[in-house]
C-alpha positions in Angstrom: 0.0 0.0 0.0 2.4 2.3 1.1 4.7 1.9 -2.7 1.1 2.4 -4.2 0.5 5.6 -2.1 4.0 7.0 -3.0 3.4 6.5 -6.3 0.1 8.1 -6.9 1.9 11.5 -4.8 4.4 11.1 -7.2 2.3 11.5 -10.0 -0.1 13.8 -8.5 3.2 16.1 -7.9 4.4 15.9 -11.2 0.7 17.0 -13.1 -0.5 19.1 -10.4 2.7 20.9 -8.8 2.3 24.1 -11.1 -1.1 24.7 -11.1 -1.5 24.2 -7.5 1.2 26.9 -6.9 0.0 29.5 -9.2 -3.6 29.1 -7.6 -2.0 29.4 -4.1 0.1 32.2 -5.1 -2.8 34.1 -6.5 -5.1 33.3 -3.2 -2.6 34.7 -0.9 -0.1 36.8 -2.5 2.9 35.9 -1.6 5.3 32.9 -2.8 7.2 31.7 0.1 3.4 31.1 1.7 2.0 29.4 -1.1 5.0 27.4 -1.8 5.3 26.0 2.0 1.5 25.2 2.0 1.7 23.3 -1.5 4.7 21.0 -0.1 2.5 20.9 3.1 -0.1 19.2 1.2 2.1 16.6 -0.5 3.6 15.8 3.0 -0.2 15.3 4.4 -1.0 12.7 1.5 2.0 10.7 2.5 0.0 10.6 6.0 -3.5 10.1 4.8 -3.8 8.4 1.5 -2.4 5.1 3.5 -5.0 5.1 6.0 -8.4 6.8 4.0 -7.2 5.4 0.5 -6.2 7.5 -2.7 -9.1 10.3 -3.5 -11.0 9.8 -6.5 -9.7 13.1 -7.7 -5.9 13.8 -6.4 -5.7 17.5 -7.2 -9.0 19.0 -5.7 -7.6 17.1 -2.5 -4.6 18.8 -2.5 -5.9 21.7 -3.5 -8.1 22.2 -0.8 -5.4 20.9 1.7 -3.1 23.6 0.7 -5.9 26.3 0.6 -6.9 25.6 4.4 -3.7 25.7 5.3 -3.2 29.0 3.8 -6.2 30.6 5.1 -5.5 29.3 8.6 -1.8 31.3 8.2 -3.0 34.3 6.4 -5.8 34.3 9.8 -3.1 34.2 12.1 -1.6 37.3 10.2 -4.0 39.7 11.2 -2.2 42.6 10.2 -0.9 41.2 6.4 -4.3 42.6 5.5 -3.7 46.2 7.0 -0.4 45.9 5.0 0.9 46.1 1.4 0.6 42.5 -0.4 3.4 40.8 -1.3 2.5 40.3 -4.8 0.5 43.1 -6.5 -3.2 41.4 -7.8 -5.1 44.4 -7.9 -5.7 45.9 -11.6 -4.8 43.0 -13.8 -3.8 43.3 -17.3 -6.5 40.9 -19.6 -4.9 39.9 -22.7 -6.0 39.4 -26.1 -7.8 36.2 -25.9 -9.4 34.4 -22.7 -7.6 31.4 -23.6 -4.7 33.4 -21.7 -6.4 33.8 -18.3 -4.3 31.2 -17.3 -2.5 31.1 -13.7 0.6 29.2 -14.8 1.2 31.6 -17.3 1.0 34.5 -14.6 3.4 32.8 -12.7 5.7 32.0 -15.0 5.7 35.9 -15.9 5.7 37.1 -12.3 9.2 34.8 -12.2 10.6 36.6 -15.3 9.6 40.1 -14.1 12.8 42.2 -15.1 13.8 43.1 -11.7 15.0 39.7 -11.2 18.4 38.4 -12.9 18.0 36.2 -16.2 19.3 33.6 -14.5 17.5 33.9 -11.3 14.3 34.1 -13.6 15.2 31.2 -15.0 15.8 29.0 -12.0 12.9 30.1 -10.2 10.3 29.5 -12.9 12.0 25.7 -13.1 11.3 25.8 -9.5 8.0 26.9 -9.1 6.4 26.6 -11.9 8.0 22.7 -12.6 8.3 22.1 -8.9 11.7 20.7 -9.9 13.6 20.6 -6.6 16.7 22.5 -6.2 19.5 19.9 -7.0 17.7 19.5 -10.2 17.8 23.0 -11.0 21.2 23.4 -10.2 22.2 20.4 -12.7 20.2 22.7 -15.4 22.1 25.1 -14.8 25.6 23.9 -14.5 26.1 25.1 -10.6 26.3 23.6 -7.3 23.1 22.8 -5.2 24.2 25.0 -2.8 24.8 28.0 -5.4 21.5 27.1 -6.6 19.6 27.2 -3.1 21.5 31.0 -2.4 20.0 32.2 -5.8 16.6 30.8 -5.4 16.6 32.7 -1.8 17.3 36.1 -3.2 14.8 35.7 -6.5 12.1 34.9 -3.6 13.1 38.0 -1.6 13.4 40.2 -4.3 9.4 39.4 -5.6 8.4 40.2 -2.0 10.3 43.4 -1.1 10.1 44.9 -5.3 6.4 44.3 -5.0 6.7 42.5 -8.2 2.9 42.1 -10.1 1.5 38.5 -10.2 0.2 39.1 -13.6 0.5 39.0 -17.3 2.1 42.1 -18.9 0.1 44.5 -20.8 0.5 43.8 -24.8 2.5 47.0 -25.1 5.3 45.4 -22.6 5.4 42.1 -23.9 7.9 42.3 -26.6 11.0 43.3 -24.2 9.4 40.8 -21.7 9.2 37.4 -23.6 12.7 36.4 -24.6 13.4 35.7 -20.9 10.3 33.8 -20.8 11.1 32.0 -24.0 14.7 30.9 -22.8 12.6 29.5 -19.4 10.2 28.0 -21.1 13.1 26.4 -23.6 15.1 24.9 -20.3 12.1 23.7 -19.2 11.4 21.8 -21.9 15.3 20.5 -22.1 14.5 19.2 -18.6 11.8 17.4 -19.2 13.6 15.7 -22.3 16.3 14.4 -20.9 15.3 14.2 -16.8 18.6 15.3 -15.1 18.1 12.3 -12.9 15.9 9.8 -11.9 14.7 6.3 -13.5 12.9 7.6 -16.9 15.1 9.8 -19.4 12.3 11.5 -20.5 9.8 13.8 -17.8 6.2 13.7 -20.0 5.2 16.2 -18.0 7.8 18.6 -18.3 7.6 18.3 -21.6 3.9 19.3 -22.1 3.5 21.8 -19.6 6.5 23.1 -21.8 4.8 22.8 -25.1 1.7 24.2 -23.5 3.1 27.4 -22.2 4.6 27.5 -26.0 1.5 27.5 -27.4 -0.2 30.1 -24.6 2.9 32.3 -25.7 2.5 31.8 -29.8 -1.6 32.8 -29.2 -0.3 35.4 -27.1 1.8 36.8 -30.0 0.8 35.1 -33.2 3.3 37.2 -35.6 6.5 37.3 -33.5 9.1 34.8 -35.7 11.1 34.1 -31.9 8.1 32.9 -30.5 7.0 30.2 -33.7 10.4 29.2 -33.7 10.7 28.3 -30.0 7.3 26.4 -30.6 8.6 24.5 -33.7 11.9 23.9 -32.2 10.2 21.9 -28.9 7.5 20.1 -31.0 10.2 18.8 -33.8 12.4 17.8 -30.9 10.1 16.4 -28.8 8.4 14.2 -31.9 11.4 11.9 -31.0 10.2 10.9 -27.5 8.6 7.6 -28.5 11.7 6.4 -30.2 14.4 7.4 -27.5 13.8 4.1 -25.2 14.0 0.4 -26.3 10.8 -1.5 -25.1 13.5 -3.0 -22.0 14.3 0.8 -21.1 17.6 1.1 -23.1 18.3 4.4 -24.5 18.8 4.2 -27.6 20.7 7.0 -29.9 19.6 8.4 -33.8 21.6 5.9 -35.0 19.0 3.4 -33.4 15.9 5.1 -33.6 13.0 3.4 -35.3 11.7 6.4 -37.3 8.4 5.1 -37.8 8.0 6.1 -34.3 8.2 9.7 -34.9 5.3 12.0 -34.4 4.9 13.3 -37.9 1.7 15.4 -36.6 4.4 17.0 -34.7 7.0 17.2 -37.5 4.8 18.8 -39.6 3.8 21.5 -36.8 7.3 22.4 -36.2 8.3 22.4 -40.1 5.6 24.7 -40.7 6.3 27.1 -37.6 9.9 27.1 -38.8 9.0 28.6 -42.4 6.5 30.7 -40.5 9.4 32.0 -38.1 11.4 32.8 -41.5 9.6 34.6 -43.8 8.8 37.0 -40.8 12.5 38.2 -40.1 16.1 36.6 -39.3 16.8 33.9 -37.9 17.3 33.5 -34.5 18.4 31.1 -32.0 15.5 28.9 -32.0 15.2 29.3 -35.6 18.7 27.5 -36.2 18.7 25.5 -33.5 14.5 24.2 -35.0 16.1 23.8 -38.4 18.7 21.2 -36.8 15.8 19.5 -35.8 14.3 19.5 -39.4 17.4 18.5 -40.6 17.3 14.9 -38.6 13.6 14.6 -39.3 14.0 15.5 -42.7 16.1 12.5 -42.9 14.7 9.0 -44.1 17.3 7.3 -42.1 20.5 7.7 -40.2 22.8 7.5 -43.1 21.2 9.9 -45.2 21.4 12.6 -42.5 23.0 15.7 -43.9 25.7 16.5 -41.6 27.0 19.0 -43.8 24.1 20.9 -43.5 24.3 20.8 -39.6 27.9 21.6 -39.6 27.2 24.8 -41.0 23.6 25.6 -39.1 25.4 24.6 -35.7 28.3 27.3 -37.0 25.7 30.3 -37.5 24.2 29.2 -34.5 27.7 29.2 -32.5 28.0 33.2 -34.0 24.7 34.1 -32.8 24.6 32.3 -29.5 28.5 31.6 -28.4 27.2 28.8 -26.0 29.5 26.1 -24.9 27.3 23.4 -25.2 26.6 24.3 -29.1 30.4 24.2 -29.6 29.9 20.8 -28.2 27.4 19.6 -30.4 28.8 21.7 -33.1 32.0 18.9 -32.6 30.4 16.1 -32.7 28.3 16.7 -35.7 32.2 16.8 -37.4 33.0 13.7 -35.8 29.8 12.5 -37.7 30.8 14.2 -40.7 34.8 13.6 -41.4 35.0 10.9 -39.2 36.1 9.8 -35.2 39.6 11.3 -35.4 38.2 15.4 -36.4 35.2 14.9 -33.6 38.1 14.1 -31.0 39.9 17.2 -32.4 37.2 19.5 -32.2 36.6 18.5 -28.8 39.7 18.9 -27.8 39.7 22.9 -26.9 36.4 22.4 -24.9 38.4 20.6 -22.0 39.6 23.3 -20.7 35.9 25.1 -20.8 34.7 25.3 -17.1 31.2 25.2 -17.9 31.8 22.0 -19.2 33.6 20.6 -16.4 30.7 19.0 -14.7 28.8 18.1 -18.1 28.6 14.1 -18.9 28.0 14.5 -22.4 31.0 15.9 -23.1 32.9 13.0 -21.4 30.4 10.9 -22.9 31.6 12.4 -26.4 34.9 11.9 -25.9 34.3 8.4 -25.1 32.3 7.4 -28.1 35.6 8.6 -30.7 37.8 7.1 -28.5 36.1 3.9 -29.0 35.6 4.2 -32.5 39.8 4.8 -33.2 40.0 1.4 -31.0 42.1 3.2 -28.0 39.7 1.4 -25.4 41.9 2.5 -22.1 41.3 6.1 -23.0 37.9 5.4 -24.1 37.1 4.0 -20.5 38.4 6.2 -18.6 35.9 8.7 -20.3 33.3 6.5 -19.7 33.8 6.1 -16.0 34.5 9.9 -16.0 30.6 10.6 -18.1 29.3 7.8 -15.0 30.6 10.5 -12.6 28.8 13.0 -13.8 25.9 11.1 -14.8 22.5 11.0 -12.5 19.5 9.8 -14.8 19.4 6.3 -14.5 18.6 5.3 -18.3 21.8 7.4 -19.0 23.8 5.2 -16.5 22.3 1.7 -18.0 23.6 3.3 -21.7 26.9 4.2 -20.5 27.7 1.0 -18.6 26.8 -0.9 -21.7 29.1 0.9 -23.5 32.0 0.5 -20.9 31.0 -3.0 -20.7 31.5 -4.2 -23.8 35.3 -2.5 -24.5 
């Protein structure tokens, strides 16, 4: 019973963690209070569900759990109400369409407000609005747990004492406001498809609550190109999902994939947003990185990928957004295309990158050309070294394979 129970909290965490949050933050105003009562309610199902059984309808039971528990603290505030709130509610800004009267997507801007550092915005709206817990965060993010926890602290703070609005912007402000809210919703997504730890490599949930602020964002602004190509980019990545996992949970590479598997409802979404994104101005980040994506599903099989072709997307993309982890990629997409030996040599100046230090895939990289030029003691050594650095348990199975059979 008590597995069964866990399970079912689980679950009821990861599809109602958000919403419960943004309902709670908009019934009392403040974030530190609706956050404590929401993890209060998850703790009191742990207790209850094993002795009155599993309610019929998870949510609404933590919903009101969480609500009564707030009430009874705002109560025993007597003067909050003779104060200023800590979140501003009063004189809401309606947007174009009712579709967008959504709580989750006021949250997600209240934790993007510009008064808050990109990458505290960032961190917070993984926190809050995925309920990711902070170690998670901080392996988004590249940074210790305990770097992570200090910057989630001030972000909280700063809402509170800068009186920051719980609501969506007014159309007028939205344009300087949603490129921080697209680069949230985009790690949010990259959490979700590859979990940074745990037993399943993909997090279902994470991805749709992704895909779902996406498509809040592109009704919210139906003619800006960034916002289209952040859409196109998550649904042609994400039209992989079924094909990433063997049927006995081994991960399995492109190389592997059984492409019939592929969402083509999905492909031909995100090829048609990327065209859209296109004709309507340069392209941009999520533009190149969307039409990578094309590229592989463009592809009727791993051999006839054009590698040439993401070579050179992965170079514009490395001009317009110097990122580490895109000169990563960049190098092993010319392993793929001139062979083991140039992917090892591209790699090669990343080593010394400290943003990389703690990244597995990097290791994991380096391990894979190392195997292919048959220099096996190197290669494992960079597969124990990916292990290290490795928490998601699919990604464990896939590397201990690999070191297993050198």
């Amino acid at each position: 019973m008590s597995a069964h129970v866990d399970a079912a909290v689980a679950l009821a965490h990861r599809r109602e963690w958000a919403q419960l949050l943004a309902v709670l933050a908009r019934t009392t105003g403040d974030l530190e209070l609706a956050e404590e009562c929401v993890q209060e309610a998850f703790a009191q199902a742990l207790v209850v569900w094993p002795v009155s059984g599993i309610p019929d309808r998870p949510g609404a039971w933590l919903t009101r759990v969480a609500r009564n528990r707030a009430l009874d603290e705002l109560r025993r505030r007597a003067a909050l109400r003779r104060r200023l709130p800590l979140l501003v509610t009063d004189g809401p800004v309606s947007g174009p369409d009712s579709a967008l009267d959504d709580d989750r997507l006021r949250l997600i801007f209240t934790c993007c407000h510009p008064a808050l550092s990109q990458e505290a915005q960032a961190a917070l709206t993984l926190r809050l609005v995925c309920g990711l817990s902070t170690g998670e965060v901080a392996r988004a993010f590249l940074v210790s747990e305990a770097t992570m926890a200090a910057r989630l602290t001030r972000a909280k703070k700063k809402i509170a004492t800068a009186r920051i609005p719980y609501r969506t912007p007014a159309p007028e402000s939205l344009g300087a406001r949603v490129s921080v809210v697209l680069e949230v919703v985009q790690l949010i997504f990259t959490t979700g498809h590859t979990a940074p730890a745990g037993p399943g490599l993909v997090r279902h949930d994470l991805l749709d609550r992704a895909l779902d602020l996406g498509r809040l964002l592109h009704l919210l602004m139906p003619t800006s190109a960034e916002v289209a190509a952040q859409l196109a980019l998550m649904l042609l990545t994400s039209a992989r999902a079924a094909a990433r996992v063997s049927s006995d949970g081994r991960l399995l590479l492109l190389s592997e994939q059984d492409r019939s598997l592929w969402n083509p409802s999905r492909i031909a979404q995100g090829v048609a947003l990327l065209d859209e994104a296109l004709r309507r101005g340069p392209a941009s980040r999520y533009a190149l990185q969307a039409a990578i994506a094309a590229t592989h599903a463009s592809a009727a099989s791993w051999e006839a990928t054009d590698w040439a072709e993401i070579v050179e997307l992965y170079s514009r993309l490395f001009v317009l957004w110097p990122s580490p982890v895109v000169a990563l990629n960049r190098a092993v997409a010319v392993g793929m295309r001139d062979g083991p030996a140039a992917g090892l040599a591209a790699l090669s100046p990343l080593l010394s990158e400290p943003a990389l230090a703690t990244y597995p895939y990097l290791s994991a990289a380096r391990a894979d050309f190392l195997r292919q030029l048959g220099r096996v003691s190197e290669a494992a050594s960079a597969y124990e070294e990916a292990l290290v650095l490795t928490s998601n348990d699919v990604e464990r199975r896939f590397l201990l394979e690999r070191l297993g059979a050198l």
